[in-house]
C-alpha positions as CSV (number, residue, x, y, z in Angstrom):
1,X,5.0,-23.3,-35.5
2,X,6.8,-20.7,-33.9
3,X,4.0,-20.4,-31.7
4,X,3.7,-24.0,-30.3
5,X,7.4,-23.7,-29.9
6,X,7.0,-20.8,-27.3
7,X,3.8,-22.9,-25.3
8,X,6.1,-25.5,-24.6
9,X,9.2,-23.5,-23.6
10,X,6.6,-21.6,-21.3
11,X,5.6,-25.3,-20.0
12,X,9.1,-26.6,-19.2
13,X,9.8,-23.4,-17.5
14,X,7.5,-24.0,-14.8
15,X,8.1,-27.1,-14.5
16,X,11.1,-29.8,-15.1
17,X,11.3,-32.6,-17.2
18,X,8.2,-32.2,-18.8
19,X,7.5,-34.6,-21.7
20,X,4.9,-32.2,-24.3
21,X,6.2,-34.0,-27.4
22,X,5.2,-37.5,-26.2
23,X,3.6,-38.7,-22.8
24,X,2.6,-35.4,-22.0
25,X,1.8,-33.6,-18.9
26,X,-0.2,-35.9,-16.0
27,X,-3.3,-34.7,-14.3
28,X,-1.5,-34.1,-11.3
29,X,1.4,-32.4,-12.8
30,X,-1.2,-30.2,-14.5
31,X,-2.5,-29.0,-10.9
32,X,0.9,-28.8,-10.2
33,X,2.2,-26.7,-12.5
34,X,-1.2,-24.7,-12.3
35,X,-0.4,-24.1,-8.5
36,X,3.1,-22.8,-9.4
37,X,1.5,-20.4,-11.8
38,X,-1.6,-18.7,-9.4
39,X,0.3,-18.5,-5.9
40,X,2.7,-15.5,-5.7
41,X,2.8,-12.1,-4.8
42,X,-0.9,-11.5,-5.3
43,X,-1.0,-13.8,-1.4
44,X,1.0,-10.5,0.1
45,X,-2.2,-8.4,-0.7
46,X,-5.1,-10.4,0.7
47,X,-5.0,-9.2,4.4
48,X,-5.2,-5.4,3.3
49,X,-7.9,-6.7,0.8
50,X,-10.1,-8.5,3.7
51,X,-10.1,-5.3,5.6
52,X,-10.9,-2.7,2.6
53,X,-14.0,-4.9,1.7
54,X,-15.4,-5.0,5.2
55,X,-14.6,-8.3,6.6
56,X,-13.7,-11.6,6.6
57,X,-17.3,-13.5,6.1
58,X,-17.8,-10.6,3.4
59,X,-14.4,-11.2,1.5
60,X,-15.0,-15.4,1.5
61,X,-18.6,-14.6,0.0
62,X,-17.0,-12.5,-2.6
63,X,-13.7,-15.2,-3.3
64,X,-16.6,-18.1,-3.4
65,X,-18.6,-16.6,-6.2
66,X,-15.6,-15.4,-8.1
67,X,-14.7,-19.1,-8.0
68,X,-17.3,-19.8,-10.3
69,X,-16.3,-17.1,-13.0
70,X,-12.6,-18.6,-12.6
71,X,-13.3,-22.2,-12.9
72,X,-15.7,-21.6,-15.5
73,X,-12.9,-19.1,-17.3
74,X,-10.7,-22.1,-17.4
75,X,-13.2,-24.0,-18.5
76,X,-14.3,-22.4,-21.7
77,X,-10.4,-21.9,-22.6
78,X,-9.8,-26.1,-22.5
79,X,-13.0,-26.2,-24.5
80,X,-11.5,-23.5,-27.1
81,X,-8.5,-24.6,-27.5
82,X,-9.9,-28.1,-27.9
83,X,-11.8,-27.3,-31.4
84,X,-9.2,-24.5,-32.9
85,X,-6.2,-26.7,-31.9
86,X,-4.0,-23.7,-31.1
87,X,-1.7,-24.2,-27.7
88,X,-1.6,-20.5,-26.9
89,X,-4.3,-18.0,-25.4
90,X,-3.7,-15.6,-28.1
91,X,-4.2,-18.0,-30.9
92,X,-7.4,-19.5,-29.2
93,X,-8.4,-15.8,-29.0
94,X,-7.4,-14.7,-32.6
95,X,-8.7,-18.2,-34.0
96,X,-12.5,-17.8,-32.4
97,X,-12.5,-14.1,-32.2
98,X,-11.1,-13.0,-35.3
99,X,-7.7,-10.9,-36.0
100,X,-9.1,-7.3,-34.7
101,X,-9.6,-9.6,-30.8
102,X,-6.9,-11.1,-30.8
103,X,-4.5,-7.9,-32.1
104,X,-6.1,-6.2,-28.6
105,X,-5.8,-9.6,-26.9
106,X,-2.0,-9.6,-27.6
107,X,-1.7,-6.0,-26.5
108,X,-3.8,-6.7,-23.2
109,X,-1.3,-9.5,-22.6
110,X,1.6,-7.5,-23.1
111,X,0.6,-4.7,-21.0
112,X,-0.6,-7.0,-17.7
113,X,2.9,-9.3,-18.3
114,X,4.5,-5.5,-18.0
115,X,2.3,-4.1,-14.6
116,X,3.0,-7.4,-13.4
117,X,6.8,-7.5,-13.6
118,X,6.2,-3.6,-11.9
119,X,4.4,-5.4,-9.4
120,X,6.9,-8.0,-8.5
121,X,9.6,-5.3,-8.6
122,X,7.6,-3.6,-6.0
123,X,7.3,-6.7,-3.3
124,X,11.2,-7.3,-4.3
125,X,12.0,-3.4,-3.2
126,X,9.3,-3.9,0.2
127,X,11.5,-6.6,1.4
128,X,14.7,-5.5,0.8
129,X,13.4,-2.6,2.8
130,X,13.1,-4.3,5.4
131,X,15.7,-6.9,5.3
132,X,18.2,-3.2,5.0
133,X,16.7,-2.2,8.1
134,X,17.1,-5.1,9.9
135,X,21.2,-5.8,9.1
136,X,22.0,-2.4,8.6
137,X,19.5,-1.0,11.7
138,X,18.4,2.1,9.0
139,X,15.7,2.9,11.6
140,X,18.8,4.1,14.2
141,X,20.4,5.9,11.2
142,X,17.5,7.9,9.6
143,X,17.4,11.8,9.5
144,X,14.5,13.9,10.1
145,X,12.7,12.7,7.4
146,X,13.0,9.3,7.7
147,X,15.4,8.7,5.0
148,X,18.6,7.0,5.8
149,X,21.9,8.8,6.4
150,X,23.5,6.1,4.5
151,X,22.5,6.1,0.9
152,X,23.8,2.0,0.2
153,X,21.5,1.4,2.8
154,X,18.0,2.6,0.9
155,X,15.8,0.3,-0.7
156,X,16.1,2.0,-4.0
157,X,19.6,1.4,-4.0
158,X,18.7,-2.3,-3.5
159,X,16.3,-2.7,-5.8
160,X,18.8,-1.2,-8.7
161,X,21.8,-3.5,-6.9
162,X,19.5,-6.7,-6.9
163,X,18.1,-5.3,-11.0
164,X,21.7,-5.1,-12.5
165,X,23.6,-7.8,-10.7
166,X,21.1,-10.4,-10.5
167,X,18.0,-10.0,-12.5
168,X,19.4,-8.4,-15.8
169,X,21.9,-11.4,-16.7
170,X,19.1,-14.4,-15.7
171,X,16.9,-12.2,-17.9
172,X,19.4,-11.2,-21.1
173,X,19.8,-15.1,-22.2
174,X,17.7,-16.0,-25.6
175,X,16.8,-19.3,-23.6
176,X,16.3,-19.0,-20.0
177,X,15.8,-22.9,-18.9
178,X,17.6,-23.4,-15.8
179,X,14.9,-20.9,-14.3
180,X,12.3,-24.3,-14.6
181,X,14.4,-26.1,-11.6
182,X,13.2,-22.7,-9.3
183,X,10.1,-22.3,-9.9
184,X,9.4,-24.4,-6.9
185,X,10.0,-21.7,-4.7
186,X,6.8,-19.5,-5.8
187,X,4.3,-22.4,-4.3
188,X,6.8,-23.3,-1.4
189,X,7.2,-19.5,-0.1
190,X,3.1,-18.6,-0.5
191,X,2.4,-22.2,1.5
192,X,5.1,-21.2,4.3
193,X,3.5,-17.3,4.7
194,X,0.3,-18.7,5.0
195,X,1.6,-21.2,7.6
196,X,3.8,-18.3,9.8
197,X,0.9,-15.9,9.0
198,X,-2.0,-18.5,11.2
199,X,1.1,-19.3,13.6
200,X,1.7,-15.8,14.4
201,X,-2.0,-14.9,14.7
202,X,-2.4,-17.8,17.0
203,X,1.0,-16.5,19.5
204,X,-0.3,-12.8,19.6
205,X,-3.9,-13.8,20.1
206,X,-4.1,-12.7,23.7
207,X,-2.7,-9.3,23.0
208,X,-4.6,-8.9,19.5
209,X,-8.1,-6.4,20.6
210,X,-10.2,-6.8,17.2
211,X,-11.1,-3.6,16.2
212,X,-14.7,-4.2,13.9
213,X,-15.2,-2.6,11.1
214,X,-17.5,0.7,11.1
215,X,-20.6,0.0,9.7
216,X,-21.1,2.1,6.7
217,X,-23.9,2.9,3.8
218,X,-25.7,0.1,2.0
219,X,-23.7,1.9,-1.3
220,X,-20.3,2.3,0.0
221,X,-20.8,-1.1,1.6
222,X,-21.6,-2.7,-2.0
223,X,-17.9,-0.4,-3.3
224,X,-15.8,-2.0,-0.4
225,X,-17.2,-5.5,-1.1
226,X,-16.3,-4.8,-4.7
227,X,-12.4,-3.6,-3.6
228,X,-11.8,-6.9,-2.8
229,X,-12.1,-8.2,-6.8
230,X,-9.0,-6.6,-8.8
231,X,-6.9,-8.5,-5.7
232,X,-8.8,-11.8,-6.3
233,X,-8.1,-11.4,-10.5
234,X,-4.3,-10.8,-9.7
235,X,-3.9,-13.4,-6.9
236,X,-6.0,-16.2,-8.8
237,X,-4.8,-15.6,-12.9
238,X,-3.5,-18.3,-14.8
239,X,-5.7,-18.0,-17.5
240,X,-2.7,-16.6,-19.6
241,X,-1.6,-19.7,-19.7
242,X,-4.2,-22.4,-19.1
243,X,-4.1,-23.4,-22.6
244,X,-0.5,-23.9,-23.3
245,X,-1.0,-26.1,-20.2
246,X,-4.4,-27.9,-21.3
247,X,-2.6,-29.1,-24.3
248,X,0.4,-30.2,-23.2
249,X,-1.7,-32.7,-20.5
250,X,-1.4,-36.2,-21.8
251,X,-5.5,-36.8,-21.1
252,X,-7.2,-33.6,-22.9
253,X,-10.4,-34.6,-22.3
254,X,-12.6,-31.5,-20.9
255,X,-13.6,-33.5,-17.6
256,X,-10.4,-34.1,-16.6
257,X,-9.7,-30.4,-17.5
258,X,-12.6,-29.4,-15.5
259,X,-11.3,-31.5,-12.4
260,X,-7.8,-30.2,-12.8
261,X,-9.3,-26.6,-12.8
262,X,-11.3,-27.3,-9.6
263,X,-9.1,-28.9,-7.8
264,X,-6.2,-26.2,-8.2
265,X,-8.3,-23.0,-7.9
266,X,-9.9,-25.0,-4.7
267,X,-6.2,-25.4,-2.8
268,X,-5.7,-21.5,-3.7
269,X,-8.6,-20.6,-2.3
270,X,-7.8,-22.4,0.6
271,X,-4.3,-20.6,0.8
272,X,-5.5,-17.3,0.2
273,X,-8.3,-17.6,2.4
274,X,-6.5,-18.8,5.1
275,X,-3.3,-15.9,4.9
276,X,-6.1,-13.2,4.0
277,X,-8.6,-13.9,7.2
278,X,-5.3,-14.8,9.8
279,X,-3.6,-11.7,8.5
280,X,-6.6,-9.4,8.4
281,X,-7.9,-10.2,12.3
282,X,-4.4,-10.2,13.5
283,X,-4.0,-6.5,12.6
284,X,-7.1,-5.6,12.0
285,X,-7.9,-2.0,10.2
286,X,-4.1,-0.8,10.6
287,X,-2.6,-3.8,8.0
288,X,-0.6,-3.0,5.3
289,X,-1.1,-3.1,1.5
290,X,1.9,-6.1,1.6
291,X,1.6,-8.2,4.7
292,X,5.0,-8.5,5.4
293,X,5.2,-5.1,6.4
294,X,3.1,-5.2,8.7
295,X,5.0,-7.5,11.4
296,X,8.5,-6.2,13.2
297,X,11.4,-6.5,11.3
298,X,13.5,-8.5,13.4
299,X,10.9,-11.1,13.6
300,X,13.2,-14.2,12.2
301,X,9.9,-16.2,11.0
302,X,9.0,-13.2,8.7
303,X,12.5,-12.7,7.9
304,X,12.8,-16.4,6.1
305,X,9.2,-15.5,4.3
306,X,10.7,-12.5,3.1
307,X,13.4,-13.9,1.5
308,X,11.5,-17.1,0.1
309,X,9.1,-14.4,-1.6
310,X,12.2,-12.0,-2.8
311,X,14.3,-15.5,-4.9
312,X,11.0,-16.6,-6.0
313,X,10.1,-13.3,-8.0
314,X,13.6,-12.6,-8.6
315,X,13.5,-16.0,-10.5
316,X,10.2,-15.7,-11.6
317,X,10.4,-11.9,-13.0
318,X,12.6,-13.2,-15.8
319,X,10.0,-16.1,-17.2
320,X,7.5,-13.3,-17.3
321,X,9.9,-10.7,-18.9
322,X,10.7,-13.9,-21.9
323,X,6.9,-14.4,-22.6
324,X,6.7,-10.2,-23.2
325,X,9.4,-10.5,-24.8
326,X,8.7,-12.7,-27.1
327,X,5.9,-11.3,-28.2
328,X,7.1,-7.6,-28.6
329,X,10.2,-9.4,-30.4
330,X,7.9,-11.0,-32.7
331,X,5.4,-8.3,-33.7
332,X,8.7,-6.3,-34.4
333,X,10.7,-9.0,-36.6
334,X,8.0,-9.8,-38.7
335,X,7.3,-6.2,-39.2
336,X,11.1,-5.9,-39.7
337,X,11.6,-8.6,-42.6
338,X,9.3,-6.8,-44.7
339,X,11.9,-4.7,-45.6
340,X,15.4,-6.1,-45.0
341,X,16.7,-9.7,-44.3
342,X,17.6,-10.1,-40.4
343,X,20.5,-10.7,-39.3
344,X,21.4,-12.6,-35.6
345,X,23.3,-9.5,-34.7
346,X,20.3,-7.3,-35.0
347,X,18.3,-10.1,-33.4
348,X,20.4,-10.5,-30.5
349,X,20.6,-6.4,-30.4
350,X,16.9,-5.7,-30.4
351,X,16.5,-9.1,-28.0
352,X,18.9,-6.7,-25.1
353,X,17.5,-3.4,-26.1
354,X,14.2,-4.8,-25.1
355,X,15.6,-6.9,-21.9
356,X,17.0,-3.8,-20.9
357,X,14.0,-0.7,-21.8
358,X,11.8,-3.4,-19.7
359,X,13.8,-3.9,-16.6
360,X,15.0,-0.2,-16.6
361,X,11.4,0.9,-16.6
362,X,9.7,-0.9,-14.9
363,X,11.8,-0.4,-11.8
364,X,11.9,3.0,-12.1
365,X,7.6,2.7,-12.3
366,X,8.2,0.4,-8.7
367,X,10.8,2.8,-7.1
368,X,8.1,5.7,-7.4
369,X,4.8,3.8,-6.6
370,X,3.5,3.8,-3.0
371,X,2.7,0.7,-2.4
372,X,1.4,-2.6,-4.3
373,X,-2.4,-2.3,-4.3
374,X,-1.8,0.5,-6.3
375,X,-0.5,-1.7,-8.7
376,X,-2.4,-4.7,-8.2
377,X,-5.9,-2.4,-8.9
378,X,-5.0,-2.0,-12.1
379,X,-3.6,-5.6,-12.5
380,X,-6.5,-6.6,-11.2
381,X,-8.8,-4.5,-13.8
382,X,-6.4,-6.0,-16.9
383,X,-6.5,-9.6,-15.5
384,X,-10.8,-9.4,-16.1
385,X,-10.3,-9.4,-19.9
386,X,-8.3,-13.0,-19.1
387,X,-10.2,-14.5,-16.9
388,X,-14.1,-13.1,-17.7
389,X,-14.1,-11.3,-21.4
390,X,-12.0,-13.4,-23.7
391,X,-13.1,-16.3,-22.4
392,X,-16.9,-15.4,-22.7
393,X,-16.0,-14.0,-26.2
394,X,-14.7,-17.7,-27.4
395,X,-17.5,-19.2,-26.2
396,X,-19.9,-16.9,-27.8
397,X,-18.3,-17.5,-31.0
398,X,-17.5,-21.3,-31.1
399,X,-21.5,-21.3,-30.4
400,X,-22.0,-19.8,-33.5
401,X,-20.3,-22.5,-35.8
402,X,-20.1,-25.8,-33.5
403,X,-22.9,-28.6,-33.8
404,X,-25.1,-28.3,-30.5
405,X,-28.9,-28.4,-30.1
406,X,-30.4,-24.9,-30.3
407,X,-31.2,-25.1,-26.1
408,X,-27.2,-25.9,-25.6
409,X,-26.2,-23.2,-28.1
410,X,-28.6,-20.3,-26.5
411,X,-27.2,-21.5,-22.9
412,X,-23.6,-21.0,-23.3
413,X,-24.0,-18.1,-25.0
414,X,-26.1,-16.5,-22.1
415,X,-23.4,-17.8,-19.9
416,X,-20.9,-16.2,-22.5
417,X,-22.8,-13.1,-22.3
418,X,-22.6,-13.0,-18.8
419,X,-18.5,-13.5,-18.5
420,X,-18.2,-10.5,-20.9
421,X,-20.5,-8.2,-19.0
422,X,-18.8,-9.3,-15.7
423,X,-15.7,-8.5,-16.9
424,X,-16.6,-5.4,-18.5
425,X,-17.9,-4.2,-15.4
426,X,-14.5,-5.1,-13.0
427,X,-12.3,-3.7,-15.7
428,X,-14.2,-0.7,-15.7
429,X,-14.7,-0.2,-12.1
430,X,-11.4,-1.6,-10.5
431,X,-9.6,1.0,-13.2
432,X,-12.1,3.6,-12.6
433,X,-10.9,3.6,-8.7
434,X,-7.6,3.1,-9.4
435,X,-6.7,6.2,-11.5
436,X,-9.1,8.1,-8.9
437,X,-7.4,7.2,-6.0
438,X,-4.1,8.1,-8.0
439,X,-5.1,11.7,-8.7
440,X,-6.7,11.9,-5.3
441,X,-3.6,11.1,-3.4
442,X,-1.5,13.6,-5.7
C-alpha cells in the first residue's frame, strides 16, 4: 500500500491535477509528463559529448541505436508491470526477479537518485559561477590565482547560500506538492537552450573555423564512439519511473505504451540532437563539459538559459531528494519497529537528519568535483542497470512463467539476454573510464 501511495505522489509531482485514482493519466499527458522527466541537465553535456566521440554523424549513429535499447527498456517495464500489477520499478523488479534483485535494485536506485542530486548541484554551482561573474565582474577582482578577492563572490559560497536558504526548506517538508506546479520549467529551459544554442551557432557562423577531428586508431576510434553512451543513459533515463507512470495512464494497453514511449524518446532525441550537433560545431574541440560555459558571460541570451536551468533543478533537486528519501526512510523504519514502537517525533527527526546528511554531502561531493562529465560517467554507468539490465532481467523471467508459444518465449528471452549483456558491458566500461580518468587526473 504504502508503495502505490509513493507512485502516485511521484506522479502528481511532475505534473498537476493529475487524476490516478479515477480517469487516469491521458496518452498525451503521459508523453508529457515523460518529457518533464528525461530533459534536464543531462542536455548541458551533449556538446562536450559530440566532440569526445569524434563527431557529429558518429554521435547520431550512436543516439539512433541506443534508441532501440531505450524504447525497447520502456517497453518491457509496461509489459512487467502489466502482469505483476505493482506501480513501482522496484516492486516490478523484486516481483519478477526475486527479493536478492530487487534488494540490489533498491540500492542501485538509491545510489543514482544520490549522484544525480551531486550532479544537479554541480550545474547549479556552474551557473552561479558565472551569473557571480557577470554582476559582481569576479574576473576584474581575481588574484593571481584566479580566485576572487572577495570571498561572497565565489561560487562555493553560492552554492552553500542557494543549499541553506532555498533548497533545504523546499526539501525538509514530509509532503513537498506545490513543487508539481514547477516542474514545467525542466522541459521549458532544455527546449529554450536548444533554441539559443542553433540561434547562436547560426550568428557566429562566419567567424566559427571548424576545427575536424584528428583521425585516430580503429581502437581508440571504437572508445571515443563509446564515450558518448554514459551521457546518452543520463540525458535519456526515465526508466526509474516509467512504471509508476504506465499505470497511472487511463489506457494501459501495451500499444499505446509502446506509442507513448516512441513518441517521447523521439522529441528528445530531436532536442538533444539538435543542442549536441549546434553546440559541438559552434566550438568545436575547445567546448566545455557544460555548454553554458562555453559562451561569454555577459551574453544576455545565455544569461536567461542559465537561470531557467538553475530554478528548474533547484525545484527539481528536492522531488529527487523525496523519492531517496523515501526509500532510505523506509528500509530504516521497518527495520526500526522491530524493536520499539515509533513515534512522529523520531519520524520527523530521522526524516531531517536524512534531508540534511543528503544535501550537506552531496554539495560538498559538487563543490570538489571538476566538472559534470565526471559525474555524469558514472551516472551514466548506474543508469544502464535501469534502462538495459533490470529490464532484460524481467523479461527473462516473466518468460519463464507466462503462456507464449515456445518460438515467442525463446525470442524475448534472446532479446532479454541481449539488454543484460549490453548493459553489463556500459556499466562496466563507462565506470571502468570513469575511476581511471579520476586517478589519472590526481
Amino acid at each position: 500500500m504504502r508503495k502505490n501511495e509513493l507512485a502516485r505522489d511521484s506522479i502528481s509531482l511532475l505534473v498537476p491535477d493529475v487524476d490516478t485514482d479515477g480517469s487516469g493519466l491521458s496518452s498525451f499527458g503521459a508523453v508529457c509528463i515523460m518529457l518533464k522527466t528525461t530533459l534536464g541537465a543531462g542536455l548541458l553535456n551533449f556538446p562536450w559529448a559530440f566532440n569526445k566521440a569524434g563527431g557529429v554523424y558518429t554521435s547520431i549513429a550512436v543516439e539512433m541505436v541506443s534508441l532501440i535499447f531505450l524504447i525497447s527498456g520502456l517497453v518491457m517495464l509496461g509489459y512487467a508491470s502489466s502482469i505483476t500489477k505493482e506501480s513501482t520499478y522496484q516492486g516490478v523488479v523484486k516481483k519478477l526477479c526475486g527479493p536478492s534483485i530487487g534488494r540490489l535494485c533498491e540500492i542501485c536506485y538509491i545510489v543514482n537518485i544520490f549522484i544525480i542530486s551531486v550532479a544537479f548541484l554541480q550545474v547549479v554551482e556552474d551557473q552561479a559561477g558565472k551569473l557571480c561573474d557577470y554582476f559582481y565582474m569576479n574576473e576584474a577582482m581575481t588574484d593571481g590565482n584566479g580566485t576572487p578577492k572577495h570571498w561572497y563572490t565565489d561560487h562555493k559560497f553560492a552554492l552553500f547560500v542557494i543549499c541553506a536558504v532555498i533548497i533545504l526548506p523546499l526539501s525538509v517538508p514530509k509532503e513537498i506538492t506545490f513543487q508539481k506546479y514547477t516542474s514545467l520549467l525542466g522541459t521549458l529551459a532544455a527546449t529554450y537552450l536548444a533554441v539559443a544554442v542553433i540561434i547562436k551557432y547560426y550568428l557566429k557562423k562566419d567567424e566559427i573555423i571548424f576545427r575536424e577531428v584528428p583521425q585516430t586508431s580503429r581502437i581508440s576510434s571504437w572508445a571515443s564512439m563509446f564515450s558518448v553512451v554514459p551521457t546518452i543513459c543520463f540525458g535519456f533515463q526515465c526508466h526509474e519511473a516509467s512504471v509508476a507512470i504506465y499505470t497511472s495512464m487511463k489506457n494501459k494497453k501495451l500499444s499505446n505504451w509502446i506509442l507513448v514511449s516512441v513518441l517521447s524518446m523521439f522529441f528528445c532525441l530531436l532536442i538533444y540532437s539538435l543542442t549536441g550537433a549546434y553546440g559541438y560545431l559552434t566550438f568545436g574541440a575547445d567546448v566545455a563539459a557544460d555548454i553554458l560555459m562555453s559562451y561569454p558571460r555577459n551574453d544576455v541570451v545565455i544569461i536567461i538559459g542559465r537561470l531557467l536551468f538553475g530554478i528548474s533543478i533547484i525545484t527539481i533537486y528536492p522531488i529527487m531528494l523525496l523519492l531517496g528519501r523515501s526509500v532510505l526512510n523506509e528500509v530504516w523504519l521497518t527495520y526500526k519497529r522491530k524493536y520499539a514502537v515509533i513515534s512522529e517525533w523520531y519520524e520527523t527527526f530521522v526524516r531531517i537528519t536524512l534531508t540534511v546528511s543528503w544535501i550537506l554531502v552531496t554539495m560538498l561531493i559538487a563543490m570538489f568535483v571538476p566538472d559534470i562529465s565526471e559525474v555524469i560517467s558514472l551516472v551514466g554507468g548506474i543508469s544502464a542497470f535501469f534502462i538495459y539490465i533490470f529490464p532484460g532481467l524481467c523479461l527473462v523471467c516473466a518468460m519463464q512463467t507466462e503462456p507464449v508459444s515456445p518460438k515467442i518465449r525463446n525470442c524475448w528471452i534472446v532479446w532479454g539476454s541481449i539488454s543484460i549483456i549490453c548493459g553489463a558491458f556500459i556499466f562496466g566500461q563507462s565506470t571502468t573510464i570513469a575511476v581511471m580518468e579520476l586517478f589519472l587526473r590526481k
